[in-house]
ZAMARGU-4260 file (C-alpha; in steps of 0.2 Angstrom, whole numbers, plus 5000, padded with zeros to 4 digits):
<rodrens>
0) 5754/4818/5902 | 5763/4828/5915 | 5749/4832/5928 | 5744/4812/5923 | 5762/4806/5931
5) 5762/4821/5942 | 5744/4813/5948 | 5755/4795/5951 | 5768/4801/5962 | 5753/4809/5971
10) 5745/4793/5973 | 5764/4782/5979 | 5767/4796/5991 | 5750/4795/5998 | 5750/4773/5996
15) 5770/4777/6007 | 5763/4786/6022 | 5748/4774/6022 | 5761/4761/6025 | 5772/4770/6038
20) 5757/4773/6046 | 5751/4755/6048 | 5768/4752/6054 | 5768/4764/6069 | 5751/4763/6076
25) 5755/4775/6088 | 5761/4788/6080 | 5744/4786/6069 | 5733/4787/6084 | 5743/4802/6089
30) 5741/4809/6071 | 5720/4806/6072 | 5720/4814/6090 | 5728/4828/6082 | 5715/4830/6068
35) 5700/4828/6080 | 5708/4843/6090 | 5709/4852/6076 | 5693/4851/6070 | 5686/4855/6088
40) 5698/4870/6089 | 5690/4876/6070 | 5675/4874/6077 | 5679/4885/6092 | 5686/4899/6081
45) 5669/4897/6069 | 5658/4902/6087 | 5669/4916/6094 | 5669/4925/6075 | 5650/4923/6075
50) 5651/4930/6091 | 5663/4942/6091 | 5657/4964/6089 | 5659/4970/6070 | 5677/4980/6067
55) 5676/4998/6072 | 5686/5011/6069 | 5695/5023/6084 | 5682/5034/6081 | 5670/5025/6091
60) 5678/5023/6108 | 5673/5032/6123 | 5687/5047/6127 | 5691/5048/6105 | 5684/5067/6107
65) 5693/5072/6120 | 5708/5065/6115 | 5709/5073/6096 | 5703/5091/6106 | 5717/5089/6119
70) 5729/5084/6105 | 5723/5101/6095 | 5726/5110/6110 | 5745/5106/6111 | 5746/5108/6095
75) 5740/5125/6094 | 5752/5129/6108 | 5768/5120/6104 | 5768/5123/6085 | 5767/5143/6084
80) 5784/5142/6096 | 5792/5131/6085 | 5788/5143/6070 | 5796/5156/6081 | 5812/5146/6083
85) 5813/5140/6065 | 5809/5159/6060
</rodrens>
């Protein structure tokens, strides 16, 4: 009984905008302009996913290697001295 009178405010709201809408043409071309771009815009996003390269992780980026071995390299100088220090 609830979703039944939920259902008919649904169904006024929807009959209320109908009105206003026929009452301000303008703002109801503006409104079916809007959805046209929308749609055009959906569309858009649906070609560049299709196109667009799978997800990757960092690993796969020229220079990764030589990155993580420079990093190691720090590390293996930088850390003993802070062991001194902390000693």
């Amino acid at each position: 009984m609830i979703q039944w009178i939920r259902n008919l405010i649904n169904l006024w709201g929807f009959h209320k905008d109908s009105r206003w809408f026929e009452k301000n043409p303008a703002a109801q071309v503006r409104f079916e302009d809007n959805e046209d771009w929308i749609e055009e815009l959906e569309e858009r996003i649906i070609d560049l996913e299709e196109m667009a390269h799978p997800k990757c992780g960092i690993e796969g980026f020229d220079g990764y290697q030589p990155l993580i071995d420079r990093i190691e390299k720090l590390e293996n100088k930088v850390l003993p001295r802070f062991k001194e220090i902390n000693d």
